[in-house]
PDB file of N, CA, C and O in Angstrom:
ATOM      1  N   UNK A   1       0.860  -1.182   0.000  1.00  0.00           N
ATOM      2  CA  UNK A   1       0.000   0.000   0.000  1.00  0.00           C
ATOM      3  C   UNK A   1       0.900   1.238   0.000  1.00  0.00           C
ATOM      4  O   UNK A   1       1.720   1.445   0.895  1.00  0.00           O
ATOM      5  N   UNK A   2       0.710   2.045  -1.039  1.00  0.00           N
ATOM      6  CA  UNK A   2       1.606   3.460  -0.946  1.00  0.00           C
ATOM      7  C   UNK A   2       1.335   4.543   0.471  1.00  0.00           C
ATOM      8  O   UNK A   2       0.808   4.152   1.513  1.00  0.00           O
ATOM      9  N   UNK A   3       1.640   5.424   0.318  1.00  0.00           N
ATOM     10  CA  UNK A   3       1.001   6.037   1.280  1.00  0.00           C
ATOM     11  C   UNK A   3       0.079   7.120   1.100  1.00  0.00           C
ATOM     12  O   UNK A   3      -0.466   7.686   2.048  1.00  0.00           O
ATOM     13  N   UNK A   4      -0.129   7.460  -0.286  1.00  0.00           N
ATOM     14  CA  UNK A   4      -1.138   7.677  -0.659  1.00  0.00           C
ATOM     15  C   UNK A   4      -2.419   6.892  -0.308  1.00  0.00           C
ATOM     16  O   UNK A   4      -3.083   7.498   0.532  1.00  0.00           O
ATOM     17  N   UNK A   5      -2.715   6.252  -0.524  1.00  0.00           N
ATOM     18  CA  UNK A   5      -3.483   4.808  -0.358  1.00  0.00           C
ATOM     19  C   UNK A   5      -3.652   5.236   1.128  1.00  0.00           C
ATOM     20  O   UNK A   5      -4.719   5.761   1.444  1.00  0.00           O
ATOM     21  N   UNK A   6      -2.547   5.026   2.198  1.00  0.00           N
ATOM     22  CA  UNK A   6      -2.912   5.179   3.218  1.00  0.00           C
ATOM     23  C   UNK A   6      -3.574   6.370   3.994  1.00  0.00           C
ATOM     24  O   UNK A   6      -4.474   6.256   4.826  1.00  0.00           O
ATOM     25  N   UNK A   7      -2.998   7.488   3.596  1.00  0.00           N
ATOM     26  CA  UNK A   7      -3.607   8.694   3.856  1.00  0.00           C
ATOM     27  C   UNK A   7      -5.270   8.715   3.261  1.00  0.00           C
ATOM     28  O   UNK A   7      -6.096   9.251   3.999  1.00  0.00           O
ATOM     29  N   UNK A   8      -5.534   8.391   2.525  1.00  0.00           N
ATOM     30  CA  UNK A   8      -6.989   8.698   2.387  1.00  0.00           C
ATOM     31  C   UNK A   8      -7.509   7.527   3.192  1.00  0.00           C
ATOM     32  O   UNK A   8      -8.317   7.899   4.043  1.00  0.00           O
ATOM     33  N   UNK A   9      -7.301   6.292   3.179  1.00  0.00           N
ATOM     34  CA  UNK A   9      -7.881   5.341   4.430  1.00  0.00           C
ATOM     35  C   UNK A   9      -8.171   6.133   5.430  1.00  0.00           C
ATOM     36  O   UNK A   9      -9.299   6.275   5.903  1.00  0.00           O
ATOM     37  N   UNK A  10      -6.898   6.831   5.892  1.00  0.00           N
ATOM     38  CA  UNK A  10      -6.905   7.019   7.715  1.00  0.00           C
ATOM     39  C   UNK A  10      -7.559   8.691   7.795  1.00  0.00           C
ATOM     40  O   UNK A  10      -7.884   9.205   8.865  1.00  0.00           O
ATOM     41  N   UNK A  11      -7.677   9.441   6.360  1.00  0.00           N
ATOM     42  CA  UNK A  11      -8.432  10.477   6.134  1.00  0.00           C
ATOM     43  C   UNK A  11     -10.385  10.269   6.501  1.00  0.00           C
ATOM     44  O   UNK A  11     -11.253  10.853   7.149  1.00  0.00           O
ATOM     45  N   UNK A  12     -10.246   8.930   5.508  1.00  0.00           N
ATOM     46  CA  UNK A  12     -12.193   8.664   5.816  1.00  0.00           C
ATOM     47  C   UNK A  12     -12.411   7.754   6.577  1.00  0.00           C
ATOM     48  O   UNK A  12     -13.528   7.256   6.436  1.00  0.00           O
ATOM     49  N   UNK A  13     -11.234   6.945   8.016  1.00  0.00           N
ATOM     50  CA  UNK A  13     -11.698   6.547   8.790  1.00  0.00           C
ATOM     51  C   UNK A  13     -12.052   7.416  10.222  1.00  0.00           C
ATOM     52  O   UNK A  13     -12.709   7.162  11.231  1.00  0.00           O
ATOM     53  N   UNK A  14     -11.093   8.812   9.653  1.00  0.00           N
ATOM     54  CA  UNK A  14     -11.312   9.728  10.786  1.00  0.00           C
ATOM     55  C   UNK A  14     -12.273  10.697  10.799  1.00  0.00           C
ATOM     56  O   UNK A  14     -12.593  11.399  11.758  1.00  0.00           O
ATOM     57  N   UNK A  15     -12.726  10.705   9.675  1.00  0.00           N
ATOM     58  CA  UNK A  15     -13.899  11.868   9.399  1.00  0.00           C
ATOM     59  C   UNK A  15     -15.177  10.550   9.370  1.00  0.00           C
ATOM     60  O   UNK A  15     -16.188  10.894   8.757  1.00  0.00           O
ATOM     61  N   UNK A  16     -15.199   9.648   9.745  1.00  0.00           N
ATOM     62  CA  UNK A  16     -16.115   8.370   9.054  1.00  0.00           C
ATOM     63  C   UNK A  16     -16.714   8.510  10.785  1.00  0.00           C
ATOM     64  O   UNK A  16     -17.802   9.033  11.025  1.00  0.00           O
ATOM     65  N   UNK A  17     -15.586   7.820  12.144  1.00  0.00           N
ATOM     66  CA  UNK A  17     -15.470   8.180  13.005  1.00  0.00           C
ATOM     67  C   UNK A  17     -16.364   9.122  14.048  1.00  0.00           C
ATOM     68  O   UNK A  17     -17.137   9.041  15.003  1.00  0.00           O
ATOM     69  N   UNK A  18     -15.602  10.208  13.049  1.00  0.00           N
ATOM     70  CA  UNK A  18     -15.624  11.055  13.779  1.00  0.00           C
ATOM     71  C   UNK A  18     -17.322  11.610  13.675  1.00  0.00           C
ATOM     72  O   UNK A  18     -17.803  12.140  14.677  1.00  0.00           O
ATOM     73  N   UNK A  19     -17.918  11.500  12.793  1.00  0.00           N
ATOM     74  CA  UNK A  19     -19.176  11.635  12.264  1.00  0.00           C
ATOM     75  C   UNK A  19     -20.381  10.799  12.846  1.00  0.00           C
ATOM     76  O   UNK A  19     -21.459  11.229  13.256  1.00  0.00           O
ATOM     77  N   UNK A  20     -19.871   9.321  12.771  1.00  0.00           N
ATOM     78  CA  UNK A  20     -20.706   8.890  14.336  1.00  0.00           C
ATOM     79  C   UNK A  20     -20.532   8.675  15.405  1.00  0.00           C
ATOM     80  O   UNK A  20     -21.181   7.885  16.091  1.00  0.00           O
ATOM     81  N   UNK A  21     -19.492   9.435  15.793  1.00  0.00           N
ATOM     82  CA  UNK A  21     -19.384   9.643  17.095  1.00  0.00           C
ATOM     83  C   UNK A  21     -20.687  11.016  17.583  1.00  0.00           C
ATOM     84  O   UNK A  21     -21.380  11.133  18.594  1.00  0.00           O
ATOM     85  N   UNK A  22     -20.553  11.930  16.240  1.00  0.00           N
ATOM     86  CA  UNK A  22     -21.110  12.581  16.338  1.00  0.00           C
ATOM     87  C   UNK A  22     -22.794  12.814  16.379  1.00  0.00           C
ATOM     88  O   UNK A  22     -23.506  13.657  16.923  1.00  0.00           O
ATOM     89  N   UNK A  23     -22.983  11.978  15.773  1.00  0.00           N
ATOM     90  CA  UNK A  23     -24.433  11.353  15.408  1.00  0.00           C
ATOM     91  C   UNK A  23     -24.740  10.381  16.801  1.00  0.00           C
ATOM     92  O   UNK A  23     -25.926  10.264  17.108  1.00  0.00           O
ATOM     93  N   UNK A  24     -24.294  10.077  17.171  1.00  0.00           N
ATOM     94  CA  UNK A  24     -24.596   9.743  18.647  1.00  0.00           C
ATOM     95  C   UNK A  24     -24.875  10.220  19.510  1.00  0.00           C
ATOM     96  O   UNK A  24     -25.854   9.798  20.126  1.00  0.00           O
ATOM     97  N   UNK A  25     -24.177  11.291  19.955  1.00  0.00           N
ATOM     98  CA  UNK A  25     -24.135  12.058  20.756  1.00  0.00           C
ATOM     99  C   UNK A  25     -25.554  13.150  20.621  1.00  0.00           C
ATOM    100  O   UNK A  25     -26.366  13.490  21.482  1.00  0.00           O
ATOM    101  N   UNK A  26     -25.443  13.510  19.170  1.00  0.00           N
ATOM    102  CA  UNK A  26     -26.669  14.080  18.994  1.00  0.00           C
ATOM    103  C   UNK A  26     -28.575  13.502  19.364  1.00  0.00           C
ATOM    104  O   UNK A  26     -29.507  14.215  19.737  1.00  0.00           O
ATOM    105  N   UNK A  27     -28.573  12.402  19.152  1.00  0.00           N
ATOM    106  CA  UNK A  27     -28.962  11.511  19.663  1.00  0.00           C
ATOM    107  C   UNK A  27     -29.691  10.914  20.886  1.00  0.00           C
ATOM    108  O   UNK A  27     -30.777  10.465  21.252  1.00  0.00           O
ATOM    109  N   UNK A  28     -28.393  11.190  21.308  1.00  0.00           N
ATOM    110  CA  UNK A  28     -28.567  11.114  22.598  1.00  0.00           C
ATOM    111  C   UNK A  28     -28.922  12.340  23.786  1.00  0.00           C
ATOM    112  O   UNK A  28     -29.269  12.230  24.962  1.00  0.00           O
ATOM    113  N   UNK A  29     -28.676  13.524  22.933  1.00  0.00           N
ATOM    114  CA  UNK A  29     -28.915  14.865  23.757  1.00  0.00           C
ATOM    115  C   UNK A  29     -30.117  14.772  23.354  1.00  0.00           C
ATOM    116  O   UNK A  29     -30.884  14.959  24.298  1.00  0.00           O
ATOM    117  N   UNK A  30     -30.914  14.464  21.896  1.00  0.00           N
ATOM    118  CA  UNK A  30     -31.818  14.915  21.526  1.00  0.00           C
ATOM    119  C   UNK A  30     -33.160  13.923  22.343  1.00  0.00           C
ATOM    120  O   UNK A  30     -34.323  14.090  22.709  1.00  0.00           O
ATOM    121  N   UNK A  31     -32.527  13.265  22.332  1.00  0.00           N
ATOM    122  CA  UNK A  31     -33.564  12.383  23.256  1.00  0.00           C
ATOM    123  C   UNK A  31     -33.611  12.327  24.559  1.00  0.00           C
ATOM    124  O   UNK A  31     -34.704  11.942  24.973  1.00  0.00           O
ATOM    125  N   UNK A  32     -32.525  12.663  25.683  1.00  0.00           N
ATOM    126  CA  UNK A  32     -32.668  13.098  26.590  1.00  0.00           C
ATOM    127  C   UNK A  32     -33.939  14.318  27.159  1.00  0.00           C
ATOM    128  O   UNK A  32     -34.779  14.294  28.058  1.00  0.00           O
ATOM    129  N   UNK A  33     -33.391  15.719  25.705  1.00  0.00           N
ATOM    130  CA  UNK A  33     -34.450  16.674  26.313  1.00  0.00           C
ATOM    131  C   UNK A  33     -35.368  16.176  25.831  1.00  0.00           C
ATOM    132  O   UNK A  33     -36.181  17.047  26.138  1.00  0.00           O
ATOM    133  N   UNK A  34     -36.061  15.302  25.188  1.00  0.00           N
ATOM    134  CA  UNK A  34     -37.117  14.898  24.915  1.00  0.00           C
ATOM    135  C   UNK A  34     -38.321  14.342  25.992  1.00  0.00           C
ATOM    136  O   UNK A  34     -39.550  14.391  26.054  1.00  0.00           O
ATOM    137  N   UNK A  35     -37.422  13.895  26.639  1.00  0.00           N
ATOM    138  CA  UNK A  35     -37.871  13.200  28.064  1.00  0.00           C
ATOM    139  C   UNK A  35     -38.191  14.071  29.144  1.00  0.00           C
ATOM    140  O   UNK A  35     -39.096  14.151  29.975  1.00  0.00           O
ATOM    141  N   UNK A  36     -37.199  14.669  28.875  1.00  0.00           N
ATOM    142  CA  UNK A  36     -37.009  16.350  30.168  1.00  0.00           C
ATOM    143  C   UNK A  36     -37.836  16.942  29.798  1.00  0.00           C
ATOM    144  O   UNK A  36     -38.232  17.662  30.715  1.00  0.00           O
ATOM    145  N   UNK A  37     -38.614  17.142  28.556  1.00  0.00           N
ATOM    146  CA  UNK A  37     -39.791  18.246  27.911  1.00  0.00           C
ATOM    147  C   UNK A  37     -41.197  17.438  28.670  1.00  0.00           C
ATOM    148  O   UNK A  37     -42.078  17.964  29.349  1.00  0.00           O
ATOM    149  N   UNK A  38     -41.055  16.156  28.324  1.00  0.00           N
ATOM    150  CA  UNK A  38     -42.256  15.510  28.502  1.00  0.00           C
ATOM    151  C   UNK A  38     -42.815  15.487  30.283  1.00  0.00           C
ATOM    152  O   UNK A  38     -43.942  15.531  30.776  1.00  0.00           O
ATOM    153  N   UNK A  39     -41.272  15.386  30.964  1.00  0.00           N
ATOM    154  CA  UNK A  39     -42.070  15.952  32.224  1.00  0.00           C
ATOM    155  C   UNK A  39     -41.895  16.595  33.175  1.00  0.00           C
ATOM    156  O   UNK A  39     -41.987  16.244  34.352  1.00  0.00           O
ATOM    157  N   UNK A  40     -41.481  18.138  32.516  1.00  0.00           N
ATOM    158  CA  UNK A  40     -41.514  19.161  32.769  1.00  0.00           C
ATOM    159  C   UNK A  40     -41.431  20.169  31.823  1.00  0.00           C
ATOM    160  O   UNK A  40     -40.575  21.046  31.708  1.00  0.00           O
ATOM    161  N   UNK A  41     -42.927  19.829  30.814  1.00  0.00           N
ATOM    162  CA  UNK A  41     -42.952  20.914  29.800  1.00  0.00           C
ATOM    163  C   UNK A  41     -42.758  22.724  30.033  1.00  0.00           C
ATOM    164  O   UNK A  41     -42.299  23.334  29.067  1.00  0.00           O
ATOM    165  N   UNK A  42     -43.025  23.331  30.995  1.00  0.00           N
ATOM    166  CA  UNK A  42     -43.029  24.546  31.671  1.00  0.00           C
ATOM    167  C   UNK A  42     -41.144  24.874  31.672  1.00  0.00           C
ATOM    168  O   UNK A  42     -40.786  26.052  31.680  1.00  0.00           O
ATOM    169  N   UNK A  43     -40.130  23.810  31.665  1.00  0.00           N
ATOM    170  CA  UNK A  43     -39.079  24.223  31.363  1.00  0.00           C
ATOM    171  C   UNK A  43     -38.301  24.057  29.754  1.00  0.00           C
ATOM    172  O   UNK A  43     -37.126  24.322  29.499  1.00  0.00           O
ATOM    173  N   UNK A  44     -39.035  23.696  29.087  1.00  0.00           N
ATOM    174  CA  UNK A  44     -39.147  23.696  27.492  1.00  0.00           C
ATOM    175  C   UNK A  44     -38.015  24.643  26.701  1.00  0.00           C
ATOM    176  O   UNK A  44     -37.155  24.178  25.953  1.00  0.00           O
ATOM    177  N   UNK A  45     -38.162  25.881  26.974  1.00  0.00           N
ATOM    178  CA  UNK A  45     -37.567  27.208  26.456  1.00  0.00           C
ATOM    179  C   UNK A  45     -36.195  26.598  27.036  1.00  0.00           C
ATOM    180  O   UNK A  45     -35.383  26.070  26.276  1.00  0.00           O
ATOM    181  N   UNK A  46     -35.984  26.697  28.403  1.00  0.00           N
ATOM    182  CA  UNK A  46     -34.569  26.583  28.823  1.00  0.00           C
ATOM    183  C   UNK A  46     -33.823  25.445  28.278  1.00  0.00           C
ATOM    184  O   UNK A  46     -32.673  25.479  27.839  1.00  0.00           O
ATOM    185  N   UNK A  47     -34.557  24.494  28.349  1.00  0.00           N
ATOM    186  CA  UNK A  47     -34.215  22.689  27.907  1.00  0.00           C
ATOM    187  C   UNK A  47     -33.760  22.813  26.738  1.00  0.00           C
ATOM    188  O   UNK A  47     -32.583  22.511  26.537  1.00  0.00           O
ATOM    189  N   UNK A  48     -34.624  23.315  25.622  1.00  0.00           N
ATOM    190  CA  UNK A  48     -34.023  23.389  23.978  1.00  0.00           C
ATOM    191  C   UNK A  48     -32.735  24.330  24.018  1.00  0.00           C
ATOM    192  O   UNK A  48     -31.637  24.019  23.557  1.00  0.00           O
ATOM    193  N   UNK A  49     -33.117  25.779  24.774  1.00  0.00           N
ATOM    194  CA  UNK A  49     -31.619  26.445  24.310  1.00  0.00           C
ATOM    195  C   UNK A  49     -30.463  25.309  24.605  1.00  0.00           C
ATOM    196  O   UNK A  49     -29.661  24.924  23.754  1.00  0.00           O
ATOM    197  N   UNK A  50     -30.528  24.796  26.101  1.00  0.00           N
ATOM    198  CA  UNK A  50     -28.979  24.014  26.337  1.00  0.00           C
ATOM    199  C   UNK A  50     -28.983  22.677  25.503  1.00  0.00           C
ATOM    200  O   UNK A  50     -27.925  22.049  25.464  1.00  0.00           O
ATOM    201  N   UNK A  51     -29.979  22.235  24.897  1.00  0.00           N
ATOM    202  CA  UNK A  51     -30.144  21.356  23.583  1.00  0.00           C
ATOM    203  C   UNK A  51     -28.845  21.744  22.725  1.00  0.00           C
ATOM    204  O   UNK A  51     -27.746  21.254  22.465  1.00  0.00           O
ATOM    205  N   UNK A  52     -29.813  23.250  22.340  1.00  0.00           N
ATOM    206  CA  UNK A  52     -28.979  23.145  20.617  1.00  0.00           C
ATOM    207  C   UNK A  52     -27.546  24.094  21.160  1.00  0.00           C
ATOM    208  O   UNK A  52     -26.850  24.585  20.271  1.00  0.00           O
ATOM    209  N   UNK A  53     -27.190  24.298  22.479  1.00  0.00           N
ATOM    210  CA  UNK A  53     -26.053  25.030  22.625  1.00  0.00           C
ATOM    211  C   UNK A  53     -24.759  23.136  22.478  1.00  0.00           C
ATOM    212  O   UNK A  53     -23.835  22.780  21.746  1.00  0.00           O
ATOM    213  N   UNK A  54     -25.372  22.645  23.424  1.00  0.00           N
ATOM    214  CA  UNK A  54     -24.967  21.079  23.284  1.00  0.00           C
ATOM    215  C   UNK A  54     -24.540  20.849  22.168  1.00  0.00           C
ATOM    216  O   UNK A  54     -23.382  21.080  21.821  1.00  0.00           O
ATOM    217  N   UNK A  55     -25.537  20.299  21.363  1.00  0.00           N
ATOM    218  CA  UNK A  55     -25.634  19.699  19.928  1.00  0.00           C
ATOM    219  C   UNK A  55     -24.471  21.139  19.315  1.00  0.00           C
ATOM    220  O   UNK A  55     -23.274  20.887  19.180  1.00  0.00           O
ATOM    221  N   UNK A  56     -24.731  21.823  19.165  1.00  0.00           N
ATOM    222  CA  UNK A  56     -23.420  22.597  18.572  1.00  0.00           C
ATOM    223  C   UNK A  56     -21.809  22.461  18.615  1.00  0.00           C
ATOM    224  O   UNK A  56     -20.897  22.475  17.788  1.00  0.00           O
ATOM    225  N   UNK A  57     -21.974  22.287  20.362  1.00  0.00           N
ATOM    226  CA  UNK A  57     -20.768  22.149  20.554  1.00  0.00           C
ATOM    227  C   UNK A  57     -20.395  20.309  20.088  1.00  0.00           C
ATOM    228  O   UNK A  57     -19.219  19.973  19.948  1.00  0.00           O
ATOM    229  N   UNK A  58     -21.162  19.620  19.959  1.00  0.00           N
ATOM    230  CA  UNK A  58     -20.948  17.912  19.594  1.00  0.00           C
ATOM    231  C   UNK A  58     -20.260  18.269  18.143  1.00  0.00           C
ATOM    232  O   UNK A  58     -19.111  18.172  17.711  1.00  0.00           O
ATOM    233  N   UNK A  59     -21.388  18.684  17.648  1.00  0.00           N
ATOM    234  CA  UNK A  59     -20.922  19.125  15.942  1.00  0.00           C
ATOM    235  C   UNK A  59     -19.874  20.044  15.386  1.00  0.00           C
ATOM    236  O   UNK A  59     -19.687  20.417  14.228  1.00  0.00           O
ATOM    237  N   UNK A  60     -19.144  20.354  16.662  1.00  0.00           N
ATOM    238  CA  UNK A  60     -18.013  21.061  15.980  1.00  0.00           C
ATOM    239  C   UNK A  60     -16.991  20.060  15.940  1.00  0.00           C
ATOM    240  O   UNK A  60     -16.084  20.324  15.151  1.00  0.00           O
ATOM    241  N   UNK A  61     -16.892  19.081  16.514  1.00  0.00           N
ATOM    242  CA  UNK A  61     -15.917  18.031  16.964  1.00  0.00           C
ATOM    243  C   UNK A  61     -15.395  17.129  14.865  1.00  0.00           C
ATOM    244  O   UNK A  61     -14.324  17.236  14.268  1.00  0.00           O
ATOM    245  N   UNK A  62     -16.867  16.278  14.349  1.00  0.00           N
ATOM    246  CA  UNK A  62     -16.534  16.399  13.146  1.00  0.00           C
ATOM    247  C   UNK A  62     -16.142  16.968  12.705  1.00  0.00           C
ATOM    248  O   UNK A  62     -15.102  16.542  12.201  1.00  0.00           O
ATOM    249  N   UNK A  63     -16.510  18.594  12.378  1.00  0.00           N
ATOM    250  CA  UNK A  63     -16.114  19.730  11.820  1.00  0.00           C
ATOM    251  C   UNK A  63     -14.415  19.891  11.724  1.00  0.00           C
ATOM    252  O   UNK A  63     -13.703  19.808  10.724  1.00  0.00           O
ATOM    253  N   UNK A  64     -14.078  20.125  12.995  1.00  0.00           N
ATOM    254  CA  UNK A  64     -12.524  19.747  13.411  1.00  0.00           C
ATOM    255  C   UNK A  64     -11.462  18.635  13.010  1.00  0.00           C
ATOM    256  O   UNK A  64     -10.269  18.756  12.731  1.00  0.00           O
ATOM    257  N   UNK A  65     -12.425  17.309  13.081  1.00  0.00           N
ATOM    258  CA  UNK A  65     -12.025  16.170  12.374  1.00  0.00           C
ATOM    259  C   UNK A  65     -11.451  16.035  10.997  1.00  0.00           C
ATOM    260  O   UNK A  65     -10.477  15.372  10.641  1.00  0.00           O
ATOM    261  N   UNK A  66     -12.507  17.041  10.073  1.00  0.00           N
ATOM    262  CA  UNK A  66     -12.404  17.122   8.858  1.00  0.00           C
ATOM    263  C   UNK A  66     -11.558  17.818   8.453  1.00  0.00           C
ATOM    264  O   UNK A  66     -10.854  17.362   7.552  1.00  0.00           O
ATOM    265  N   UNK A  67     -11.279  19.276   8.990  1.00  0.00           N
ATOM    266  CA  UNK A  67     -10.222  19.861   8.843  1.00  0.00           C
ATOM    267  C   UNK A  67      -8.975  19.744   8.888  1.00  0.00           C
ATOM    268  O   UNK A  67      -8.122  20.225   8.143  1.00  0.00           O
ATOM    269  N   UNK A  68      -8.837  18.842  10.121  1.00  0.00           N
ATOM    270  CA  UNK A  68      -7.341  18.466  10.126  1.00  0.00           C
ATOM    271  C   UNK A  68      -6.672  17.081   9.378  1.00  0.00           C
ATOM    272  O   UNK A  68      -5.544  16.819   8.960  1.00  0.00           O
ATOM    273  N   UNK A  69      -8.182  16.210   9.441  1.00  0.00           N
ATOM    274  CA  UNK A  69      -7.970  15.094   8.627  1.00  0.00           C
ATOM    275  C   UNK A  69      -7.455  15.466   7.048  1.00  0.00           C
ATOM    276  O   UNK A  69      -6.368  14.922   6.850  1.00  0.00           O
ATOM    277  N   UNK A  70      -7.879  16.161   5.989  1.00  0.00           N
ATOM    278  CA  UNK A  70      -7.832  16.894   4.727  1.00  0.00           C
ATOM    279  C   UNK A  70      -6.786  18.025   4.972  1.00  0.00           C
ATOM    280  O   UNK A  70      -6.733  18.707   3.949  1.00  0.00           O
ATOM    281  N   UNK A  71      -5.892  18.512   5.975  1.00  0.00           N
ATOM    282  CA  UNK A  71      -4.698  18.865   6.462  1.00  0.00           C
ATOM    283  C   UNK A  71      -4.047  17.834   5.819  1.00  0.00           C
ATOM    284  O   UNK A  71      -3.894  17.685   4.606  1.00  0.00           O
ATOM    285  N   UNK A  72      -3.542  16.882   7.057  1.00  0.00           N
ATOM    286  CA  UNK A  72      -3.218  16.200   6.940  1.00  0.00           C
ATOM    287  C   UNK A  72      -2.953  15.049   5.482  1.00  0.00           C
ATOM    288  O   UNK A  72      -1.867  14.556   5.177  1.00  0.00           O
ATOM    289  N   UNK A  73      -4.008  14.879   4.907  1.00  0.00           N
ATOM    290  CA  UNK A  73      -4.108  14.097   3.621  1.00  0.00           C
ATOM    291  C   UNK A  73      -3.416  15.406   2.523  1.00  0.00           C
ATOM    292  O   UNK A  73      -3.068  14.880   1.466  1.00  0.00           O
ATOM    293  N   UNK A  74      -3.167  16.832   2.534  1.00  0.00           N
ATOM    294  CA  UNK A  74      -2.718  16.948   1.902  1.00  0.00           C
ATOM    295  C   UNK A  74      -1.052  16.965   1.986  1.00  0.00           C
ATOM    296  O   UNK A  74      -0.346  16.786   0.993  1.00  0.00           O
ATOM    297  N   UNK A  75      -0.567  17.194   3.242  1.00  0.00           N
ATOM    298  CA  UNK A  75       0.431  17.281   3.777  1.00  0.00           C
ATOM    299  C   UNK A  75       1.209  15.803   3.240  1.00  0.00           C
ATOM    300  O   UNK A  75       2.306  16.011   2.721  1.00  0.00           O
ATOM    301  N   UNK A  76       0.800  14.438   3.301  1.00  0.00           N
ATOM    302  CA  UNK A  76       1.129  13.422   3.573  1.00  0.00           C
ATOM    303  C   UNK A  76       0.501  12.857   1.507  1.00  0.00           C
ATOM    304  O   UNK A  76       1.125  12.786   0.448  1.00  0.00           O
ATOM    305  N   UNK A  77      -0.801  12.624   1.847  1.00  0.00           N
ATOM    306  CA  UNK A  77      -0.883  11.650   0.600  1.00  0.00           C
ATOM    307  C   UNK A  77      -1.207  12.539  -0.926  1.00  0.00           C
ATOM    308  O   UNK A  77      -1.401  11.982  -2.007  1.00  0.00           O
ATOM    309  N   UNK A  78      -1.208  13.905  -0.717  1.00  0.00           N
ATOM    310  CA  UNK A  78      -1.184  14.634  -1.986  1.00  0.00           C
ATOM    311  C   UNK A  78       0.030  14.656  -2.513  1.00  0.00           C
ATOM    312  O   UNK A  78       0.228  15.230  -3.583  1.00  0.00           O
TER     313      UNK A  78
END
C-alpha cells in the first residue's frame, strides 16, 4: 500500500469516526431533552436552548475532524 493509499484510508476513517461519534451524541442529547420536555414541559424554552447550545458544541468536533484530517491528507498523501 503506498502512502497515498494510506492517507486517504486514515483520512475517511477519521472523518467516518468522527461523524458517528457525532451522530450519537446528537442523539442522545436529543432524546434526553425529549424526556425532560415531557415531564416538565413549563421548562421547554430553557431545555431546547442548552439542547442546541450542546448539539453545537458535539458538531463542531466532526467539523474539526475534517479539517485536520484533509490537512493532513494533503500534507502526507497529496
Amino acid at each position: 500500500m503506498d502512502v497515498g493509499a494510506a492517507a486517504a484510508l486514515g483520512t475517511s476513517l477519521a472523518v467516518g469516526l468522527a461523524a458517528l461519534g457525532a451522530g450519537i451524541g446528537d442523539g442522545l442529547v436529543t432524546g434526553r431533552t425529549v424526556e425532560a420536555m415531557a415531564r416538565q414541559p413549563e421548562l421547554r424554552g430553557n431545555l431546547l436552548t442548552t439542547m442546541f447550545i450542546s448539539v453545537g458544541l458535539i458538531e463542531a468536533l466532526p467539523i474539526i475532524a475534517v479539517v485536520i484530517a484533509f490537512m493532513l491528507f494533503g500534507k502526507i498523501g497529496g
